[in-house]
C-alpha positions as CSV (number, residue, x, y, z in Angstrom):
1,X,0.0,0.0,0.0
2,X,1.1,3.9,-0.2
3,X,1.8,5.7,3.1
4,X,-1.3,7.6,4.0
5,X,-0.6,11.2,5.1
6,X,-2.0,12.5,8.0
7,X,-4.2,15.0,6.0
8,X,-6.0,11.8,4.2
9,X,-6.8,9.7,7.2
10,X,-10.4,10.1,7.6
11,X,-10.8,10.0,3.6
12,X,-8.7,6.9,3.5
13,X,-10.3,4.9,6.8
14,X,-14.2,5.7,5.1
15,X,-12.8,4.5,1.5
16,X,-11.4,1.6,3.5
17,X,-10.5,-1.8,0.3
18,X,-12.5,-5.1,1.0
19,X,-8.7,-6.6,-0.2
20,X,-7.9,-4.4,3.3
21,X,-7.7,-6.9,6.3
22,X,-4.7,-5.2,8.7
23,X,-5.0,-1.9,9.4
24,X,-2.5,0.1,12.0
25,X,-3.4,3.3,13.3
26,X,-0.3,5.1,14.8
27,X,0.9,8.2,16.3
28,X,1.2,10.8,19.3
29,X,-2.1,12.0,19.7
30,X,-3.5,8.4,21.4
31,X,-6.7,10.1,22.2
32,X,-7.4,10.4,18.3
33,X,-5.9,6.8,17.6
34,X,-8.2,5.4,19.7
35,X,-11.1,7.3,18.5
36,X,-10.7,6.6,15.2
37,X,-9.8,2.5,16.2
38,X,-13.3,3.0,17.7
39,X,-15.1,4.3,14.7
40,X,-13.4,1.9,12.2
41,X,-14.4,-1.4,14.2
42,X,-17.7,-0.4,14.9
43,X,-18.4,1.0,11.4
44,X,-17.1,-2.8,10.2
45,X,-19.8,-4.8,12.2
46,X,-22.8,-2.5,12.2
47,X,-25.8,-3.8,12.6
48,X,-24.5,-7.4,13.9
49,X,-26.5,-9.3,16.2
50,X,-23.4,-11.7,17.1
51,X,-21.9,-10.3,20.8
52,X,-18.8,-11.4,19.2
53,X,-18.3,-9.9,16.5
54,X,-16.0,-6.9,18.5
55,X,-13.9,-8.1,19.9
56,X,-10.7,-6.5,21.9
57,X,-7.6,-7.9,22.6
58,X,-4.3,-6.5,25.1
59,X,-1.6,-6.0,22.8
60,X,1.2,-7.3,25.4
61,X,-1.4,-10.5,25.7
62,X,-0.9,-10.7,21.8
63,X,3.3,-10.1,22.2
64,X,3.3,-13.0,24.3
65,X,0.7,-15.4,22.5
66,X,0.9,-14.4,19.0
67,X,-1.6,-17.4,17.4
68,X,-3.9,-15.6,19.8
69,X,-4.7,-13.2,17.4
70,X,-4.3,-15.2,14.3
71,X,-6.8,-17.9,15.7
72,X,-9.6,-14.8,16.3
73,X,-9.1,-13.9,13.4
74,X,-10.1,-16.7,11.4
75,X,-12.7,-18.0,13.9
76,X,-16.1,-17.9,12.5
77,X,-18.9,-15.5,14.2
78,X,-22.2,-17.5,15.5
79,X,-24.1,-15.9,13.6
80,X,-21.7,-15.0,10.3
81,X,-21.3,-12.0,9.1
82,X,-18.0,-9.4,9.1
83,X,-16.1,-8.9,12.4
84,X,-13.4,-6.7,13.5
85,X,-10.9,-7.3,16.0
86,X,-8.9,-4.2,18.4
87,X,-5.2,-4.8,19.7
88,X,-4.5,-2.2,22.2
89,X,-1.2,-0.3,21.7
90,X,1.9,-2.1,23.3
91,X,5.7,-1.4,23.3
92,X,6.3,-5.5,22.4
93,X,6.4,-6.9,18.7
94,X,3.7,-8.2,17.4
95,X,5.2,-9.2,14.2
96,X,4.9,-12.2,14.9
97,X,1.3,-12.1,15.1
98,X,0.4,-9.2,12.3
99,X,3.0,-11.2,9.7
100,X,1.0,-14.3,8.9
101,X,-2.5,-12.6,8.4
102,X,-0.9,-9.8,6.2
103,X,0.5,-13.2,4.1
104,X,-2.6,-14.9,4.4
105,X,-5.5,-12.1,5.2
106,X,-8.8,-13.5,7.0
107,X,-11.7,-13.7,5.5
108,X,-14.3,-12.0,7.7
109,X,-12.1,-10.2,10.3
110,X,-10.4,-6.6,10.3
111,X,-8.1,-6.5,12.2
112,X,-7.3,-2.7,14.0
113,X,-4.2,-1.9,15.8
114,X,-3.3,0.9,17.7
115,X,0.1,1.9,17.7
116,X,2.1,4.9,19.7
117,X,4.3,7.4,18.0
118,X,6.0,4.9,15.4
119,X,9.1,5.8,13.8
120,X,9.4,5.7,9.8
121,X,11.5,2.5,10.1
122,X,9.8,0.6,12.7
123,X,9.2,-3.2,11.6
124,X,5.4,-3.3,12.1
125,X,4.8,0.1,10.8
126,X,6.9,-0.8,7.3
127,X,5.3,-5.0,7.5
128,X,1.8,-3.2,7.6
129,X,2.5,-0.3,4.9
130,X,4.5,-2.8,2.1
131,X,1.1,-5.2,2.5
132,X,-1.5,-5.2,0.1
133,X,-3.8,-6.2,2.9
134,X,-2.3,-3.2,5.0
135,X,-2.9,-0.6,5.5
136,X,-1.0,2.1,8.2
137,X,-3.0,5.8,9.3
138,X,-1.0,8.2,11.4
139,X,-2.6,10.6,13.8
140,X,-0.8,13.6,14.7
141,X,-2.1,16.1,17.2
142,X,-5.0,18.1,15.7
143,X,-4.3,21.4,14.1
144,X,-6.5,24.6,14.2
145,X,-8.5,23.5,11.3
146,X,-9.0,19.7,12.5
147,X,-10.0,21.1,15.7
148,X,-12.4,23.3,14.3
149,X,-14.4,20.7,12.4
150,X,-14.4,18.8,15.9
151,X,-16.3,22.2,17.6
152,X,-19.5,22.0,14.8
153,X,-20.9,18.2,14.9
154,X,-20.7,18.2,19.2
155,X,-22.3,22.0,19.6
156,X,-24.8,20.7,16.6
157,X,-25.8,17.6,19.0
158,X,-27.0,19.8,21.6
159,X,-28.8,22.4,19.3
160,X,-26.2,25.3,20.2
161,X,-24.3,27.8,18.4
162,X,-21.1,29.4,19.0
163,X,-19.8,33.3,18.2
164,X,-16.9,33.9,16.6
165,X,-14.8,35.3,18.8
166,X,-15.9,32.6,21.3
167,X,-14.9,30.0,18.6
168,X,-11.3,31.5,18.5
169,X,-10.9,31.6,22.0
170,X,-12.0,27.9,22.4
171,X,-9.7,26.9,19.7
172,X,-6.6,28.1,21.4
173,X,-7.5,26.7,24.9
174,X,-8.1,23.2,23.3
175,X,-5.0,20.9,23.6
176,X,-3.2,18.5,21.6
177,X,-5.2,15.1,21.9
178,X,-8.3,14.3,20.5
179,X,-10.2,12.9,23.4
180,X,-9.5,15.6,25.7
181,X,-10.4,18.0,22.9
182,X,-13.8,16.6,23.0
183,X,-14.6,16.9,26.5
184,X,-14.1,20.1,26.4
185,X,-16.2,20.6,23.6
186,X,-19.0,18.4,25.5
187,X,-18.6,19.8,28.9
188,X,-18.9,23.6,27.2
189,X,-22.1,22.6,25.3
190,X,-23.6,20.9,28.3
191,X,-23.3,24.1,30.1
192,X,-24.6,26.4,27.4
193,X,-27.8,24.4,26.8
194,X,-30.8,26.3,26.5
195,X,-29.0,29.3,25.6
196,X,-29.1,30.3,21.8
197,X,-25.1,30.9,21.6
198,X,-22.4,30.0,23.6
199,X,-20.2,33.2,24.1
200,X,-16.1,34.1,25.4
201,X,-17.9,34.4,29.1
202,X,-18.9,30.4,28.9
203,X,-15.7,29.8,27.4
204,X,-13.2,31.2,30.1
205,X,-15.5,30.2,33.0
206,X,-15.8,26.5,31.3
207,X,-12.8,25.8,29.3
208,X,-9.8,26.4,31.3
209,X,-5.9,26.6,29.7
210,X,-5.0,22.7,29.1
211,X,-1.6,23.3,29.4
212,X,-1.4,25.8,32.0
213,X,-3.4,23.5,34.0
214,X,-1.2,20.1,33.0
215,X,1.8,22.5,34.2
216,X,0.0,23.2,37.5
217,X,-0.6,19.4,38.0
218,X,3.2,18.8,37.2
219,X,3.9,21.0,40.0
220,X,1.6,20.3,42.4
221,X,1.8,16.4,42.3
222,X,5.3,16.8,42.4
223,X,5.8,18.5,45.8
224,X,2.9,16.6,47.2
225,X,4.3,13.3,46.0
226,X,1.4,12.1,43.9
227,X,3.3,10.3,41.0
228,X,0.4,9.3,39.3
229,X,-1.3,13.0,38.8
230,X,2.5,14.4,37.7
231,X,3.0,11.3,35.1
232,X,0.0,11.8,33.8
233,X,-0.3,15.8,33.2
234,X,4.0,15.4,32.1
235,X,2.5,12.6,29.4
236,X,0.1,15.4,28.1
237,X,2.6,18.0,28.2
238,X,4.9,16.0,26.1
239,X,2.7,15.0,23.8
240,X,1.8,18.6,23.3
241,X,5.1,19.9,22.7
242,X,5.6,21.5,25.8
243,X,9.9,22.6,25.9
244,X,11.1,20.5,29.2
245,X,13.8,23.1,29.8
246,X,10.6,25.6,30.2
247,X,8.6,23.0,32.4
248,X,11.7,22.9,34.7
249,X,11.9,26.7,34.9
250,X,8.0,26.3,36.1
251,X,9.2,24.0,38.6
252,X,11.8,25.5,39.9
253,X,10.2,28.7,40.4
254,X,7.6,27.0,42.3
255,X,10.4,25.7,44.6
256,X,11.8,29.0,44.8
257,X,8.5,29.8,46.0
258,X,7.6,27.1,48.6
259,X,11.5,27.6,50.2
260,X,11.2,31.5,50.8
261,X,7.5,30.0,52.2
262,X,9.3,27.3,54.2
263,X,11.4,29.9,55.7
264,X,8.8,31.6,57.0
265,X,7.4,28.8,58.6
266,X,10.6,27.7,60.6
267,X,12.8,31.3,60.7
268,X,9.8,34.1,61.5
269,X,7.0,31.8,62.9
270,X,4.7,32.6,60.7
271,X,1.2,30.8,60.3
272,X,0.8,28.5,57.7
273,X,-2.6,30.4,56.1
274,X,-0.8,33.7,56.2
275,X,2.4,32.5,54.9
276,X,0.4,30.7,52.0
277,X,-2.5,34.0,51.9
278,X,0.8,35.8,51.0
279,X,1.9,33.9,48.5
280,X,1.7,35.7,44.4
281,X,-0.9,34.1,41.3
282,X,-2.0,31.4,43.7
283,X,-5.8,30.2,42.7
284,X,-8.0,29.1,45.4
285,X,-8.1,25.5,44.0
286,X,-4.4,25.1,44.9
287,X,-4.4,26.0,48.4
288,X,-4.8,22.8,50.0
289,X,-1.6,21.1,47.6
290,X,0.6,24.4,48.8
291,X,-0.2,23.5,52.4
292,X,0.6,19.9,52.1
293,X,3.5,20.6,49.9
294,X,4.9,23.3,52.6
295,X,4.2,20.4,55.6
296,X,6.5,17.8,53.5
297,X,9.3,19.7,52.5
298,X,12.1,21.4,54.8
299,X,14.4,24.1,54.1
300,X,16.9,21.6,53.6
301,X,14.9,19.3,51.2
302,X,14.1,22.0,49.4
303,X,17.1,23.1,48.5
304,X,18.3,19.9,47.9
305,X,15.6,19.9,45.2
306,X,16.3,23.1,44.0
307,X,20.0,21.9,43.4
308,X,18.3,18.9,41.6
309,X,16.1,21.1,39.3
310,X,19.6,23.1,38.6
311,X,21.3,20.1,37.0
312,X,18.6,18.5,35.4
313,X,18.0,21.9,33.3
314,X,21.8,22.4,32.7
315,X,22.1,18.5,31.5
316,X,18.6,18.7,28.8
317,X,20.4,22.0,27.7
318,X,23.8,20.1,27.2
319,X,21.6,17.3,25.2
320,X,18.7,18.6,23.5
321,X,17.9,14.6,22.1
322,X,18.0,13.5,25.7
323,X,16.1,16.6,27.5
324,X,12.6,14.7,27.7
325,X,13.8,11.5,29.8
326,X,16.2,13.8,31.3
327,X,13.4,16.1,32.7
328,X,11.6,13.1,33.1
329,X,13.7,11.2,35.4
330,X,14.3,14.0,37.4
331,X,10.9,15.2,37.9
332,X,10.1,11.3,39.2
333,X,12.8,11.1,41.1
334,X,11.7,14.3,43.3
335,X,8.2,13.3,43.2
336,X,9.0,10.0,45.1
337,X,11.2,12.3,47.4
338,X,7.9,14.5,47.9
339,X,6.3,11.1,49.0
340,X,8.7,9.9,51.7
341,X,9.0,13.7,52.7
């Protein structure tokens, strides 16, 4: 098959071959590579009364058992009739298991894999492309116009219109995956139903700054030790682009912040609600993570963090290639400090 751009995915998963049994969709934005894994598989077995004729499979479970897929692919629904088949995304081959129904393509079955950011040359990417029964779909993060047709069909669904500057606002609070993208949309048009337009006030009281907020997660989980909430808002940030020298300047002004804080605490006596009522361009919301952050961390662990922050900023400078696991590993490593603080 020819590589399909990123501009002719939708055109080329709707014009989708009968000869076209493998397809892989691939790329950063895993909220649209889902979305669209969801579409295509349900679009295949419409209107099929057979409960398994959708059927989902782990993509590590495939790694490590790959006649698992090849034997669902070629097993015959109870009722007949066209199945598809989704493989979650997983950082294992499954050559193994995608090469001998590329060679010998099922009959009935379409089989949709998700895939991460996959480099030009990586073996499952360039098995599925060079198939005839293959066929590969990137999905990079959505651009302004991509992201505007996304706004239309969800405001249409709840009978509600939006003005243009309101539009243009929306559009560049609206981050870089797909499914996040969407709730927003849906949780903006919830709120405005009943009202004939949605307008800039529903958009800055509804639709926050995605990445201002993923930056304030970073922070926050960080000094309060919750590795889960920093992974996941760092994830987000990545995918969208976000410079990790810049996210460690964020960080590190924060713990600039919290140690002149922490001083007061310990050197002038101060109490905690004034010393944290005193602090600049702190919201409401994140009160209660500055006062657990400020009960967790010394002067001394602080600093030592600080000095931490330093090096990690002055190493992703030295290597640009390496600055994302370099920012990373040190942004973990602190978190799990902020948990046995």
């Amino acid at each position: 098959m020819v590589a399909v751009k990123a501009h002719e995915a939708d055109r080329a998963l709707r014009s989708l071959g009968r000869d076209t049994r493998v397809v892989l969709i691939y790329g950063p934005d895993h909220g649209l590579v889902s979305e669209r894994a969801e579409t295509l598989a349900r679009q295949h077995v419409a209107g099929g009364s057979d409960p398994f004729q959708l059927v989902r499979l782990d993509g590590s479970d495939v790694a490590a058992d790959p006649m698992r897929l090849v034997d669902e692919a070629n097993t015959i629904g109870l009722f007949g009739g066209q199945r598809a088949i989704r493989v979650s995304s997983t950082s294992r081959s499954l050559a193994a298991a995608v090469e001998p129904l590329l060679a010998t393509p099922p009959v009935d079955a379409l089989i949709v894999l998700e895939g991460g950011d996959l480099a030009r040359n990586h073996a499952l990417r360039v098995m599925v492309e060079r198939a005839k029964a293959g066929l590969a779909v990137p999905c990079y993060a959505d651009t302004g116009r991509t992201l505007d047709a996304l706004i239309d069909p969800i405001l249409q669904d709840y009978g509600i219109e939006i003005e243009k500057d309101a539009r243009t606002l929306l559009l560049s609070r609206l981050g870089a995956d797909r499914q996040l993208s969407r709730r927003e949309i849906e949780k903006l048009a919830a709120y405005g139903m009943g009202k004939a337009r949605i307008d800039v006030r529903d958009v800055d009281m509804i639709v926050g700054d995605a990445a201002a907020r993923d930056v304030d997660d970073v922070v926050d989980g960080l000094f309060t030790g919750s590795l889960e909430q920093m992974d996941h808002s760092l994830k987000r940030l990545t995918l969208a682009g976000e410079d990790p020298v810049v996210l460690l300047g964020f960080v590190t002004r924060h713990g600039l912040a919290l140690l002149a804080a922490r001083r007061s605490l310990e050197q002038d006596r101060m109490p905690l609600a004034e010393v944290v009522a005193a602090m600049r361009g702190l919201s409401f919301a994140r009160k209660p993570a500055i006062e657990s952050a400020l009960g967790r961390w010394t002067v001394q662990s602080l600093v030592r963090a600080l000095g931490t922050l330093h090096s990690a900023m002055a190493q992703a400078r030295r290597h640009p290639a390496l600055s994302e696991e370099l920012t990373a590993r040190a942004l973990w490593n602190l978190t799990r400090a902020g948990a046995r603080e």
